[in-house]
N, CA, C and O atoms as a printed pandas DataFrame, in Angstrom:
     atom_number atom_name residue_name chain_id  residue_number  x_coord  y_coord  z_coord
0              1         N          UNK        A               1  101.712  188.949 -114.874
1              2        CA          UNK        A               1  100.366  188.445 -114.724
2              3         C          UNK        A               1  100.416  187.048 -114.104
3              4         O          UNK        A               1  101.280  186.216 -114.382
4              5         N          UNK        A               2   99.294  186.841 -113.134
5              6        CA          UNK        A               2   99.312  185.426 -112.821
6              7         C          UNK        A               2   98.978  184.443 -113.927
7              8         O          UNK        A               2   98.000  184.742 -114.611
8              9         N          UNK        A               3   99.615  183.333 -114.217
9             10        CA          UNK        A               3   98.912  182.052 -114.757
10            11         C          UNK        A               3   98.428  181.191 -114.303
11            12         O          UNK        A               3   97.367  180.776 -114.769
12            13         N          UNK        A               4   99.042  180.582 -113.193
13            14        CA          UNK        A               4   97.915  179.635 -112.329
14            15         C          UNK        A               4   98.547  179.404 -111.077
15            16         O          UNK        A               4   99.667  179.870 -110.866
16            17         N          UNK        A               5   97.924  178.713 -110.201
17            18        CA          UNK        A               5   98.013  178.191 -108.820
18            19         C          UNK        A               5   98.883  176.898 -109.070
19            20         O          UNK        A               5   98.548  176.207 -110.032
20            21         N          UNK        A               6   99.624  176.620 -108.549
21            22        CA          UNK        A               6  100.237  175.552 -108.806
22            23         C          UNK        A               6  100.375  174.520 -107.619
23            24         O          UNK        A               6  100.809  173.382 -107.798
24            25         N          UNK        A               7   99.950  175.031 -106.327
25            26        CA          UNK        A               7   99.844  174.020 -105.416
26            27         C          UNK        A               7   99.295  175.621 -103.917
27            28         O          UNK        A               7   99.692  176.770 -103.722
28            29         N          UNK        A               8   98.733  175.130 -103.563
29            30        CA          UNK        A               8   98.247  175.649 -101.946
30            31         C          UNK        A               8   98.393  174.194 -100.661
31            32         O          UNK        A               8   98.032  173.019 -100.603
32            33         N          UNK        A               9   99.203  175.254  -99.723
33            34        CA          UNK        A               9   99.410  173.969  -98.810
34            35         C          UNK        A               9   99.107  174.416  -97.166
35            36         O          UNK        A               9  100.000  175.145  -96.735
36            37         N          UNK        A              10   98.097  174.135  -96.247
37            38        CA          UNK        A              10   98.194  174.385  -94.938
38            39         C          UNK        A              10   97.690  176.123  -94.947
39            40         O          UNK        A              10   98.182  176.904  -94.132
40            41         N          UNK        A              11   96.579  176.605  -96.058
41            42        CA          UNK        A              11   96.272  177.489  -95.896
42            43         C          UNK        A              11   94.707  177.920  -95.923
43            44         O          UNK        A              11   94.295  177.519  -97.012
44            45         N          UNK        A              12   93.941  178.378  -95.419
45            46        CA          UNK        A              12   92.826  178.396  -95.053
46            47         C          UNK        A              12   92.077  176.840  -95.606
47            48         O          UNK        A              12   92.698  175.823  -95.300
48            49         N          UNK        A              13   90.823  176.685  -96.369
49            50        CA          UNK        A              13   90.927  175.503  -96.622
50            51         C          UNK        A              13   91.072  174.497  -97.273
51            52         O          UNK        A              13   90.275  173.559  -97.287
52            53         N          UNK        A              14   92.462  174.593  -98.108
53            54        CA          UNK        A              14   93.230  174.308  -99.064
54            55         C          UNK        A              14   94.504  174.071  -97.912
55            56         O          UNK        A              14   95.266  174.975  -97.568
56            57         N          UNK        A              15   94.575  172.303  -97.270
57            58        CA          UNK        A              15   95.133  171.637  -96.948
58            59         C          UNK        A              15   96.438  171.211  -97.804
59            60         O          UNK        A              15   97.600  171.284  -97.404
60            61         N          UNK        A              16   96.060  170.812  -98.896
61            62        CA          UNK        A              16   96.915  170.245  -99.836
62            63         C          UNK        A              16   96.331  170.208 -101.213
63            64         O          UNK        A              16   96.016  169.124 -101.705
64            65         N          UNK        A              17   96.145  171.488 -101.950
65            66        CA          UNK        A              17   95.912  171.816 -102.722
66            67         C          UNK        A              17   96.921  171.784 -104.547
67            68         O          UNK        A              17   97.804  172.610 -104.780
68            69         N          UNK        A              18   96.596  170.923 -105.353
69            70        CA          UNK        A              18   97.366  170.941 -106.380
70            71         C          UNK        A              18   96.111  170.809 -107.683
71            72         O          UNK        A              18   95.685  169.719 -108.063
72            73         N          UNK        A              19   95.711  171.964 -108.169
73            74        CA          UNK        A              19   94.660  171.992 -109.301
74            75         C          UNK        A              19   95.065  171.160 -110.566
75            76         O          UNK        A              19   96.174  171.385 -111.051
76            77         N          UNK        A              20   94.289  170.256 -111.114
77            78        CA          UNK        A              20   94.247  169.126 -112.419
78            79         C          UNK        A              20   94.333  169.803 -113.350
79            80         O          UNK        A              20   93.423  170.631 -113.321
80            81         N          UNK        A              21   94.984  169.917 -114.237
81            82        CA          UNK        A              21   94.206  170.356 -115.102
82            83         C          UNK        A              21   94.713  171.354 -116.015
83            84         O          UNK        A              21   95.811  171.704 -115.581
84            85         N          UNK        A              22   94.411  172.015 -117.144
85            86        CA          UNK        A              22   95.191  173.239 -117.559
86            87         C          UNK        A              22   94.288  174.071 -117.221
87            88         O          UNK        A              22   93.414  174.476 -117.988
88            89         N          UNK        A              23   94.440  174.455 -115.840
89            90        CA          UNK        A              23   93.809  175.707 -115.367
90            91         C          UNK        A              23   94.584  177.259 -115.454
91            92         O          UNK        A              23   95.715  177.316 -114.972
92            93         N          UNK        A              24   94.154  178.178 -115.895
93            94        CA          UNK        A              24   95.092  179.068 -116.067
94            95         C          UNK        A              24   93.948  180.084 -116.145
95            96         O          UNK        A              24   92.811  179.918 -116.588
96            97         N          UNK        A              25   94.544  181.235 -115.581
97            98        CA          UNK        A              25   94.207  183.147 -115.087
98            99         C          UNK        A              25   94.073  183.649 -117.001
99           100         O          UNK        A              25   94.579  183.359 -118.085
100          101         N          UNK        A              26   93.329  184.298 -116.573
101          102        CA          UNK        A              26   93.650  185.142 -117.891
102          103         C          UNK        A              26   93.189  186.848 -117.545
103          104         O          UNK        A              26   93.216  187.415 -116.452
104          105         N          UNK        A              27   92.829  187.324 -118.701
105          106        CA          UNK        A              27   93.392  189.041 -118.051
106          107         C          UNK        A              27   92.013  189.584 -116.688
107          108         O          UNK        A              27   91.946  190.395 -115.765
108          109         N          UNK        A              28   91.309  188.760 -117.195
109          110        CA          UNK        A              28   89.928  189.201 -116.545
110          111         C          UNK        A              28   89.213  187.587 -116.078
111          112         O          UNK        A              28   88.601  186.929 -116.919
112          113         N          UNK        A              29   89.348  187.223 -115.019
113          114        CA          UNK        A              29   89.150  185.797 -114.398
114          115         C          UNK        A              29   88.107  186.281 -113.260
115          116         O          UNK        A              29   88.179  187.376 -112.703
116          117         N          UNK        A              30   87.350  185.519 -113.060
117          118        CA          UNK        A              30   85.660  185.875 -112.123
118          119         C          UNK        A              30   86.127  184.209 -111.235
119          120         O          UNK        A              30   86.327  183.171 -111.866
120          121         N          UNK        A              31   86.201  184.292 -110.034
121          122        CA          UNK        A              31   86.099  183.453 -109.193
122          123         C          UNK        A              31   84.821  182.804 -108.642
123          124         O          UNK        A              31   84.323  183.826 -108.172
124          125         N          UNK        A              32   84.023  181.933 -108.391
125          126        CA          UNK        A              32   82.775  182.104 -107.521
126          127         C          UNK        A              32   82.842  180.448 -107.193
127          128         O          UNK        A              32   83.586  179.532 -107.541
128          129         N          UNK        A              33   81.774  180.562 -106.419
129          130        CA          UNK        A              33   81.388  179.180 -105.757
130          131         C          UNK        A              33   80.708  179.231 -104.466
131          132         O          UNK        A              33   80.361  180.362 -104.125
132          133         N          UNK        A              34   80.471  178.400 -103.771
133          134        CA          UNK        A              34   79.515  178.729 -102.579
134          135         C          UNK        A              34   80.059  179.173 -101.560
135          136         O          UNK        A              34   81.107  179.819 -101.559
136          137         N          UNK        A              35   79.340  178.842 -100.501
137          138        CA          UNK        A              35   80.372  180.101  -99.060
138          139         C          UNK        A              35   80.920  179.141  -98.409
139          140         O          UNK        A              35   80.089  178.324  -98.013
140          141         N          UNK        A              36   82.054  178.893  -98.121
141          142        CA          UNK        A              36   83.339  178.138  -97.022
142          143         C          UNK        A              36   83.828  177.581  -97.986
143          144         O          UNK        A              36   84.718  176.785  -97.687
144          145         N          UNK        A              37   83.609  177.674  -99.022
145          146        CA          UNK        A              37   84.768  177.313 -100.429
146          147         C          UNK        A              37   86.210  177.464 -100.388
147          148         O          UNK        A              37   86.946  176.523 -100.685
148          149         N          UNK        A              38   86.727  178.791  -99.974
149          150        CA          UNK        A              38   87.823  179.282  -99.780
150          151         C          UNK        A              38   88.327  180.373 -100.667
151          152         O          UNK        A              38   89.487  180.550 -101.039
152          153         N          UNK        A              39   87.020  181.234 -101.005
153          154        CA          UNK        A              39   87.429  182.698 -102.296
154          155         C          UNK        A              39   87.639  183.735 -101.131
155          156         O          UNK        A              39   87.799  184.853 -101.620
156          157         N          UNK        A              40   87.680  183.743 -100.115
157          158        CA          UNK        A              40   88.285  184.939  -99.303
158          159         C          UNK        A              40   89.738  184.625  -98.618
159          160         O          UNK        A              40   90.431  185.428  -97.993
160          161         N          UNK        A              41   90.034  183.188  -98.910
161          162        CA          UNK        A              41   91.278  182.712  -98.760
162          163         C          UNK        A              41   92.088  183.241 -100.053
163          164         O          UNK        A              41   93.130  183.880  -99.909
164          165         N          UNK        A              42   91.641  182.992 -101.113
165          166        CA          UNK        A              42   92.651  182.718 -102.583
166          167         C          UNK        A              42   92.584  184.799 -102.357
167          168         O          UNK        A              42   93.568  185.442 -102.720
168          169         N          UNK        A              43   91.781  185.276 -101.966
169          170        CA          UNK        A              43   91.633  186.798 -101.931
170          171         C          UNK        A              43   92.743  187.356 -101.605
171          172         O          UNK        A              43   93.453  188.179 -102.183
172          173         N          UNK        A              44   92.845  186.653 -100.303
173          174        CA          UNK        A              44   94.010  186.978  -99.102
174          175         C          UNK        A              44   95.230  186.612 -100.069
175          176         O          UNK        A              44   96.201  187.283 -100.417
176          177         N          UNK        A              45   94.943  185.671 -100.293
177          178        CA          UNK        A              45   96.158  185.501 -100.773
178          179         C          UNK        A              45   97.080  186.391 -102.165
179          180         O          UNK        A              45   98.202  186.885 -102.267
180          181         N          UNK        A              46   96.197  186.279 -102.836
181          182        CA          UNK        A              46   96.530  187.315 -103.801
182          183         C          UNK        A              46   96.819  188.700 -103.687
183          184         O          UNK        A              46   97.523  189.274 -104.519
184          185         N          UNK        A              47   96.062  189.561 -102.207
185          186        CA          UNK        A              47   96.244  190.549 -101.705
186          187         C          UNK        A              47   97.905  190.633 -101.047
187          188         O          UNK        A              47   98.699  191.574 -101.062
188          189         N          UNK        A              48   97.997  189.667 -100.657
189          190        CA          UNK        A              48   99.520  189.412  -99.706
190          191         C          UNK        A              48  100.282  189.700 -100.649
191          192         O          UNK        A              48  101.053  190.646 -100.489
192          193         N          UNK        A              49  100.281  189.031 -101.788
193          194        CA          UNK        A              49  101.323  188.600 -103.245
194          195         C          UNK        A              49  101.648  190.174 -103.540
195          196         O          UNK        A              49  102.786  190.626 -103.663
196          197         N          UNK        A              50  100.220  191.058 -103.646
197          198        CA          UNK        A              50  100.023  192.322 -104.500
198          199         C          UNK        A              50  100.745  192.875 -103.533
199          200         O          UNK        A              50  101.822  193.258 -103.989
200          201         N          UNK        A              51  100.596  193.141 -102.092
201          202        CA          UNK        A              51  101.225  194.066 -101.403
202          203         C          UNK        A              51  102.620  193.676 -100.899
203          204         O          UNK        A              51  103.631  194.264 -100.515
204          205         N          UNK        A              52  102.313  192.736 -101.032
205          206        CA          UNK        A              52  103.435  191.880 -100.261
206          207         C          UNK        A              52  104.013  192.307  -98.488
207          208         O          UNK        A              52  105.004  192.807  -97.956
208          209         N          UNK        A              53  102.383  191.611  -97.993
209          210        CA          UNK        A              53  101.968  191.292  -96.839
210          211         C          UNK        A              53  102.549  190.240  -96.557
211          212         O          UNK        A              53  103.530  190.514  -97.247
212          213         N          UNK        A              54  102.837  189.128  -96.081
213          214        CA          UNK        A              54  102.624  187.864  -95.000
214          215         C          UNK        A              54  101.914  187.735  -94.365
215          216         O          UNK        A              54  101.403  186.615  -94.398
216          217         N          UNK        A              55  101.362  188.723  -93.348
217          218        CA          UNK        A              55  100.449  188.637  -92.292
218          219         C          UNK        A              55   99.248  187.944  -92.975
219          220         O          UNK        A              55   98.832  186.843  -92.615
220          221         N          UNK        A              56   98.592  188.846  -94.232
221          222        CA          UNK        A              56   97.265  188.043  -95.093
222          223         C          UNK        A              56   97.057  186.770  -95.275
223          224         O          UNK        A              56   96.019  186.187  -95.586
224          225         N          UNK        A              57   98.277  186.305  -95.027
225          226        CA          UNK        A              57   98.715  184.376  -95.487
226          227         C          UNK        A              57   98.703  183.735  -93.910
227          228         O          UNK        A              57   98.109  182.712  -93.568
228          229         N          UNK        A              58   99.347  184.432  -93.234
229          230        CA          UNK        A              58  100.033  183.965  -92.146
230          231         C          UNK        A              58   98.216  184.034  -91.199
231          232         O          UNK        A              58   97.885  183.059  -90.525
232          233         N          UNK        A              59   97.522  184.942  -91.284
233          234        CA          UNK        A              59   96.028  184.568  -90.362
234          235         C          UNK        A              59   95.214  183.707  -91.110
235          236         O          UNK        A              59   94.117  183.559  -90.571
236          237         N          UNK        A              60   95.336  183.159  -92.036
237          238        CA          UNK        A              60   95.038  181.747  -93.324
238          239         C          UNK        A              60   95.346  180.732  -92.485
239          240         O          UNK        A              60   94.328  180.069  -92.285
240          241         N          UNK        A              61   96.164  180.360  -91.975
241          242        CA          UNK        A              61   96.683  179.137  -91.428
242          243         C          UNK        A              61   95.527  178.133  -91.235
243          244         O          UNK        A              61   94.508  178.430  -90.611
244          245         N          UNK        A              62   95.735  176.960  -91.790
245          246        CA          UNK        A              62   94.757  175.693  -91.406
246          247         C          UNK        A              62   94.611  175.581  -90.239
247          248         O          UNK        A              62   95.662  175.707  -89.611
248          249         N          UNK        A              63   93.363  175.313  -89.409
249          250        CA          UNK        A              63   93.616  174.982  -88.364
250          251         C          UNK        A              63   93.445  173.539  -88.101
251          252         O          UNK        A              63   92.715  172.659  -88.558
252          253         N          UNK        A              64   94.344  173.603  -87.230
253          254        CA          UNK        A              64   94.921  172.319  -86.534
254          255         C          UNK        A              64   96.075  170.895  -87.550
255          256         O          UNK        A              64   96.360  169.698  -87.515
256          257         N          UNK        A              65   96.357  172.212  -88.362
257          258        CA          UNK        A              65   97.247  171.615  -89.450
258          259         C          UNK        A              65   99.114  171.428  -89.082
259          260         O          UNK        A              65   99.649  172.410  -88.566
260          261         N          UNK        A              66   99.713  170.580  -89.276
261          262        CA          UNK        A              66  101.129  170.334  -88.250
262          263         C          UNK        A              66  102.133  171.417  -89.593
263          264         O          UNK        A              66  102.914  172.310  -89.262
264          265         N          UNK        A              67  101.932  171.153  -90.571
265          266        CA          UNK        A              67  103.085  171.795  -91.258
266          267         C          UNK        A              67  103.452  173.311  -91.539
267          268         O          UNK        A              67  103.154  174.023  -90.579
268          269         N          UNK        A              68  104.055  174.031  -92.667
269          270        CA          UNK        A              68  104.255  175.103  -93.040
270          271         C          UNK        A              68  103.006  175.404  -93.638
271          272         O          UNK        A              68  102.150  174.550  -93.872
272          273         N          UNK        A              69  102.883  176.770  -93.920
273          274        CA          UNK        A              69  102.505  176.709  -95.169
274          275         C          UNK        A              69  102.870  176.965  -96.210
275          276         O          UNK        A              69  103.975  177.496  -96.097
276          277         N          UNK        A              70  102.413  176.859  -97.763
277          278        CA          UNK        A              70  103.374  177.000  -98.935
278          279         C          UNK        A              70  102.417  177.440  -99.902
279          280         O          UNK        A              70  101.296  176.937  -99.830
280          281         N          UNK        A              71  102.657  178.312 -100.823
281          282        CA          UNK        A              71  102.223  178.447 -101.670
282          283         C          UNK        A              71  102.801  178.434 -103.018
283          284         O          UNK        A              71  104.009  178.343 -102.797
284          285         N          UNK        A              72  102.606  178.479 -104.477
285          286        CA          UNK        A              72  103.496  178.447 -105.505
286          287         C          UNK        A              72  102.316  179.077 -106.602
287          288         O          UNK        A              72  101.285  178.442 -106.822
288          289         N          UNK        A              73  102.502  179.955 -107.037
289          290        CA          UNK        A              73  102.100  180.745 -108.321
290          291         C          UNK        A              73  103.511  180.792 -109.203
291          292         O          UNK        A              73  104.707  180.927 -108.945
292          293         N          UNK        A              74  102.568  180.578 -110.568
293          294        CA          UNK        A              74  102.971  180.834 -111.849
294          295         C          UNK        A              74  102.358  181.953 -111.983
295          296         O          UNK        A              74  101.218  182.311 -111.686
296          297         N          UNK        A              75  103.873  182.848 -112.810
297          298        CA          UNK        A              75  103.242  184.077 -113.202
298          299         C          UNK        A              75  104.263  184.130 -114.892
299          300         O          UNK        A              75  105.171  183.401 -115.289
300          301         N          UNK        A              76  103.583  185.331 -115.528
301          302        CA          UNK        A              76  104.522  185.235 -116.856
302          303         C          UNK        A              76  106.393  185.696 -116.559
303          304         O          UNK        A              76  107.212  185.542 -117.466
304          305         N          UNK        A              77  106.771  186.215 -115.258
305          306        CA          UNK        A              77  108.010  186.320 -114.933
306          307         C          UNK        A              77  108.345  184.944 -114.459
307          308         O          UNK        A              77  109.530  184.711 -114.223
308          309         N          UNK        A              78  107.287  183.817 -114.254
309          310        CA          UNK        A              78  108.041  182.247 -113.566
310          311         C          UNK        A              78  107.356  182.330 -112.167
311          312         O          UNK        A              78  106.307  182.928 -111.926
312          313         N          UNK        A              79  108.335  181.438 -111.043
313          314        CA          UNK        A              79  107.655  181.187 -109.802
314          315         C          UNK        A              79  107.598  181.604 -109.096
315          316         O          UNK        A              79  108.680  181.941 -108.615
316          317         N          UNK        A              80  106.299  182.009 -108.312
317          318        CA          UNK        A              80  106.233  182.502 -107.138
318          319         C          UNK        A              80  106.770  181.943 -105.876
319          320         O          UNK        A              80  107.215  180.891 -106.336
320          321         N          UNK        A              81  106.980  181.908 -104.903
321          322        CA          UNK        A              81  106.681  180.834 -103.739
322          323         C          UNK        A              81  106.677  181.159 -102.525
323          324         O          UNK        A              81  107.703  181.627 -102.033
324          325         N          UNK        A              82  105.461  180.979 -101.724
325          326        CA          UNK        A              82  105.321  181.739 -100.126
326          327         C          UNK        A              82  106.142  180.397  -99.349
327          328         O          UNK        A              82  106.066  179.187  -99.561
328          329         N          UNK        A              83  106.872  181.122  -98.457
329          330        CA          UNK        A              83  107.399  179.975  -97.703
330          331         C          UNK        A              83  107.994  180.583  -96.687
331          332         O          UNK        A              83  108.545  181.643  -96.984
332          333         N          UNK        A              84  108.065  180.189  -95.407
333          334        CA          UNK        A              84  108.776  180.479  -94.146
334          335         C          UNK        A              84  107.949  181.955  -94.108
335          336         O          UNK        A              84  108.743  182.875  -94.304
336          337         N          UNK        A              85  106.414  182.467  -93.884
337          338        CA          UNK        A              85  105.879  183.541  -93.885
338          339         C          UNK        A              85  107.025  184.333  -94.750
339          340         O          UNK        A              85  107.863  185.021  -94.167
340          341         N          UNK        A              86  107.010  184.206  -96.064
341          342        CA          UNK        A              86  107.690  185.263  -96.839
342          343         C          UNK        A              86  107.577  184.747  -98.211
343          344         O          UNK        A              86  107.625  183.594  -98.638
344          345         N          UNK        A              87  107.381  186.108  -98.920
345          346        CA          UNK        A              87  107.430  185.333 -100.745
346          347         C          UNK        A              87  108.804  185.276 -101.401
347          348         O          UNK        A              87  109.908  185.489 -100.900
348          349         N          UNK        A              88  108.669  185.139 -101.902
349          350        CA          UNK        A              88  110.091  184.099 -102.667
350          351         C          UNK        A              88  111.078  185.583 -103.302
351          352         O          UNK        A              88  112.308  185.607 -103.346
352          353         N          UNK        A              89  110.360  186.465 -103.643
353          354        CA          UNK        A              89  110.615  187.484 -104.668
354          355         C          UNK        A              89  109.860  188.585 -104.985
355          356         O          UNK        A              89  108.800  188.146 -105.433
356          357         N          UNK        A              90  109.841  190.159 -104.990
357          358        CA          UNK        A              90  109.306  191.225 -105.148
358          359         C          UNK        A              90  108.733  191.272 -106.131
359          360         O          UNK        A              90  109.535  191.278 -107.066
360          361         N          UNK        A              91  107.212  191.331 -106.616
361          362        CA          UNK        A              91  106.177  191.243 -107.754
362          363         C          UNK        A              91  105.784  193.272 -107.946
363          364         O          UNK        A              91  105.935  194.146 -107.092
364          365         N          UNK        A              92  105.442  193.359 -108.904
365          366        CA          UNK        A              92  104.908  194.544 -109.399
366          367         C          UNK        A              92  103.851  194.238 -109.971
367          368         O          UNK        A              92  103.774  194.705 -111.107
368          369         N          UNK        A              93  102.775  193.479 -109.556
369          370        CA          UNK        A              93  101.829  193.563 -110.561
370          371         C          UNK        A              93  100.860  194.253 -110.323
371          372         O          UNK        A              93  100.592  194.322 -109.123
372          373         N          UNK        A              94  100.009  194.977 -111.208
373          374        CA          UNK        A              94   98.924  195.775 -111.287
374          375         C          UNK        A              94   97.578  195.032 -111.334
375          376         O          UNK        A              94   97.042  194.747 -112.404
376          377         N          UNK        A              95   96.976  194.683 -109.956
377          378        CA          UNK        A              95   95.270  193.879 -110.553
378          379         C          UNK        A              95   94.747  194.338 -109.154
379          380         O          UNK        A              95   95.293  194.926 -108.221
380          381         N          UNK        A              96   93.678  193.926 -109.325
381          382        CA          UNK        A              96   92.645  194.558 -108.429
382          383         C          UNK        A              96   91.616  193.120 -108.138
383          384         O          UNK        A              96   91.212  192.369 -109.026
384          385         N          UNK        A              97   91.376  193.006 -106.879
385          386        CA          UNK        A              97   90.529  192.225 -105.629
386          387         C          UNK        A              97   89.639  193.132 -106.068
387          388         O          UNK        A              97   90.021  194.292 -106.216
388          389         N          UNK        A              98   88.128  192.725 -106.392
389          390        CA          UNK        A              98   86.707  192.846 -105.424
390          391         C          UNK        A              98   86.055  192.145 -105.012
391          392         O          UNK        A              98   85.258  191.438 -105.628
392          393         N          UNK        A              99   86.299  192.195 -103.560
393          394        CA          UNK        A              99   85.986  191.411 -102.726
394          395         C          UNK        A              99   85.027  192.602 -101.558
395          396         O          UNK        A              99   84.496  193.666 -101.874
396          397         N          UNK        A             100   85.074  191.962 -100.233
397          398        CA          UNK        A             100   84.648  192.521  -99.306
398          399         C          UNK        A             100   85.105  193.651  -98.779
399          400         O          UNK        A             100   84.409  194.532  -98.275
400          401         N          UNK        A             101   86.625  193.642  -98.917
401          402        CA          UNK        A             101   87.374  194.573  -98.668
402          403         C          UNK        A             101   87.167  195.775  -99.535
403          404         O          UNK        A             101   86.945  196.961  -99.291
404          405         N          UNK        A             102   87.299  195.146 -100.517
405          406        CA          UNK        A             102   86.986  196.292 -101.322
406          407         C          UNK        A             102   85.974  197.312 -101.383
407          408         O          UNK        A             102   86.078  198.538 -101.406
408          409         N          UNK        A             103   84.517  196.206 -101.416
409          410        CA          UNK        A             103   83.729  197.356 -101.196
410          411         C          UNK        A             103   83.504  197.886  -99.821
411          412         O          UNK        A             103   82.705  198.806  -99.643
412          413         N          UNK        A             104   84.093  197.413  -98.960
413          414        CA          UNK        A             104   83.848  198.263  -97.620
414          415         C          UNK        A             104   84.822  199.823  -97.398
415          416         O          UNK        A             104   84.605  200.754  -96.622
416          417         N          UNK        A             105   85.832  199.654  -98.320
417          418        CA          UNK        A             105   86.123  200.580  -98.592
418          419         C          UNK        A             105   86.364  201.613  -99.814
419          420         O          UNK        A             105   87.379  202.304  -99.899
420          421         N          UNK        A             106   85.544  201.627 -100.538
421          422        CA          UNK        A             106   85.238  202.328 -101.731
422          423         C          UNK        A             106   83.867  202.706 -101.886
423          424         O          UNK        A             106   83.580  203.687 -102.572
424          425         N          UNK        A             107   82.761  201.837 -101.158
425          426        CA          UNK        A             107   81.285  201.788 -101.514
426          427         C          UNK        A             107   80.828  202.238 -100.338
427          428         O          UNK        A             107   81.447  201.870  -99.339
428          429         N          UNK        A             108   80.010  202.858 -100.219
429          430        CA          UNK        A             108   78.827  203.800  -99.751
430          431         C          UNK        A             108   78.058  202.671  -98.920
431          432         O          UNK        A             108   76.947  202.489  -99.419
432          433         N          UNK        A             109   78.340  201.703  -97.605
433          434        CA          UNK        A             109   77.503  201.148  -96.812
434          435         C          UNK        A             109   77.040  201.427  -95.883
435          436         O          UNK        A             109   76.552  200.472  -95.277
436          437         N          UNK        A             110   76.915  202.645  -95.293
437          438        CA          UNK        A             110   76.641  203.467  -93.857
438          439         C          UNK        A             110   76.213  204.701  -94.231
439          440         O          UNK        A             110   76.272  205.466  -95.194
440          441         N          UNK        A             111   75.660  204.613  -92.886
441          442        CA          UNK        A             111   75.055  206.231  -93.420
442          443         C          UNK        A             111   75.611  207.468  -92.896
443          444         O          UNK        A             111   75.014  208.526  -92.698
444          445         N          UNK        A             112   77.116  207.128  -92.654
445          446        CA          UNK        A             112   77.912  208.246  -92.952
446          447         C          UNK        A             112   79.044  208.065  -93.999
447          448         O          UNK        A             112   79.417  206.901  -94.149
448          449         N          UNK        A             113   79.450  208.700  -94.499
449          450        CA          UNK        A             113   80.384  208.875  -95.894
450          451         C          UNK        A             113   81.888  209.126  -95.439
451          452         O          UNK        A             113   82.297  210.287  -95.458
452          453         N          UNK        A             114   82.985  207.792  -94.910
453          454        CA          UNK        A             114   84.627  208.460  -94.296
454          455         C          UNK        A             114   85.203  209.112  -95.131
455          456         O          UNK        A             114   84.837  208.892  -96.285
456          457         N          UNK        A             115   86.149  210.005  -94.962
457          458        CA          UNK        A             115   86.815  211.095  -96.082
458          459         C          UNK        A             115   87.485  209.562  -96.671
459          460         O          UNK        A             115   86.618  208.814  -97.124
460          461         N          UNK        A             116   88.240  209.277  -96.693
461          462        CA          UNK        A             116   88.971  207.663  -97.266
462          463         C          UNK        A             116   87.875  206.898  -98.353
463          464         O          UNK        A             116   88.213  206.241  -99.338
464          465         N          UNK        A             117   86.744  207.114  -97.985
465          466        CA          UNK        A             117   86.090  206.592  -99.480
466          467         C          UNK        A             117   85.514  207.115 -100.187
467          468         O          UNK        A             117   84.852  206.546 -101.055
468          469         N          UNK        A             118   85.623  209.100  -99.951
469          470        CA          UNK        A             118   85.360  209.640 -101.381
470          471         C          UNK        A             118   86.721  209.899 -101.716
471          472         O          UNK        A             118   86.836  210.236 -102.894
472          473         N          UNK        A             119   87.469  209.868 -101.269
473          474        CA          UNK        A             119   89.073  210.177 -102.048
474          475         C          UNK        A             119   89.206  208.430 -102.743
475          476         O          UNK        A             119   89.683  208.623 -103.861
476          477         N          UNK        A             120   89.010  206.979 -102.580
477          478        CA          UNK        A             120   88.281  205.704 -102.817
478          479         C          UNK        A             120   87.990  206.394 -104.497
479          480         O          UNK        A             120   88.585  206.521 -105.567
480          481         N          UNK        A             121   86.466  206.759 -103.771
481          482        CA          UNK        A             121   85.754  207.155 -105.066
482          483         C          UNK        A             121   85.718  207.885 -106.851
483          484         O          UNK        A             121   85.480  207.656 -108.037
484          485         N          UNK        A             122   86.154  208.866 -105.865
485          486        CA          UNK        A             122   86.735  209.788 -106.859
486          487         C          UNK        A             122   87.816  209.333 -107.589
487          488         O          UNK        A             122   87.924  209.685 -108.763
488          489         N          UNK        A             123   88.910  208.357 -106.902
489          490        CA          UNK        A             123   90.312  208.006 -107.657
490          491         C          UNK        A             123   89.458  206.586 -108.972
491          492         O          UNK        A             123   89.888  206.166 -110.046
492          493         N          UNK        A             124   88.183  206.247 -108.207
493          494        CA          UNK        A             124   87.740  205.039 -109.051
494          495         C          UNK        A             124   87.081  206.126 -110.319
495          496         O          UNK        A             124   87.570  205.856 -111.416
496          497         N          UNK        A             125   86.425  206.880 -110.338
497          498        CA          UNK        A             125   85.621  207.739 -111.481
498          499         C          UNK        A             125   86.616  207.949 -112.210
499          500         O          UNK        A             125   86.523  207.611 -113.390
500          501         N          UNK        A             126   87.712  208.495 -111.783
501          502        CA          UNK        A             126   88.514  209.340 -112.868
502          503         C          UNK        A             126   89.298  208.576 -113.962
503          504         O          UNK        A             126   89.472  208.781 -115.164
504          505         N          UNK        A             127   89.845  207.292 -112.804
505          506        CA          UNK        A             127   90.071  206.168 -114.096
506          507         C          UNK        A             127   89.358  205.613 -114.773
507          508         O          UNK        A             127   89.773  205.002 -115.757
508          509         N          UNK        A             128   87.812  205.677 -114.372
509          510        CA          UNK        A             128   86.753  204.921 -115.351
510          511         C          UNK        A             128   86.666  205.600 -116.721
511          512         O          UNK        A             128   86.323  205.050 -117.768
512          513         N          UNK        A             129   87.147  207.287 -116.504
513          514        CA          UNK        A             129   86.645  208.233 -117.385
514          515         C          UNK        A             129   88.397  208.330 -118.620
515          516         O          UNK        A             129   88.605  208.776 -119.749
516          517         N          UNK        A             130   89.015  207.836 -117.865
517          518        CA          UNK        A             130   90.503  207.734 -118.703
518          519         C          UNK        A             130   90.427  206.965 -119.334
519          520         O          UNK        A             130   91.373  206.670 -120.066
């Protein structure tokens, strides 16, 4: 499980990011704040971690920023760390983004229905019902 952010650096807009504080994740954590905040950044980012993408981090890039970028999560296995477009170490964790992505592909926004989001759908019902 994640515990906290421990520094964001040179990534969307979280320049030099190090949170005060005893901030810490817990099993069920709700993000929000206004729009150009940077919750489709921390998204990306967490999506990268889960799949273990780079690319998700790597189109983040600050712009017009000279350095790397870096990231560092605490998790209950210890440290994460994105660095040189790559994470530090292979994660297994089980959590789930809803975000934009998400519902564009699971939710019903058009008025046609892709086979990919009732197979989406259906995989979401059956665990609701487990």
């Amino acid at each position: 499980m994640i515990k906290k952010i421990v520094s964001i650096k040179n990534t969307g807009k979280f320049k030099a990011c190090t949170p005060k504080g005893d901030i810490q994740f817990n099993k069920l954590s709700i993000l929000y704040s206004e729009n150009g905040r940077g919750k489709t950044t921390l998204s990306n980012i967490f999506r990268s971690l889960s799949e273990q993408d780079p690319q998700l981090v790597i189109g983040r890039k600050t712009l017009g920023s000279n350095g790397g970028q870096s990231i560092d999560i605490l998790t209950d296995k210890g440290l994460i760390k994105y660095k040189d477009n790559q994470w530090s170490n292979k994660t297994d964790f089980e959590f789930e983004i809803f975000d934009s992505l998400f519902v564009s592909q699971n939710v019903y926004s058009r008025h046609i229905v892709e086979h990919d989001q009732k197979k989406n759908c259906i995989s979401l019902q059956l665990e609701n019902k487990g």
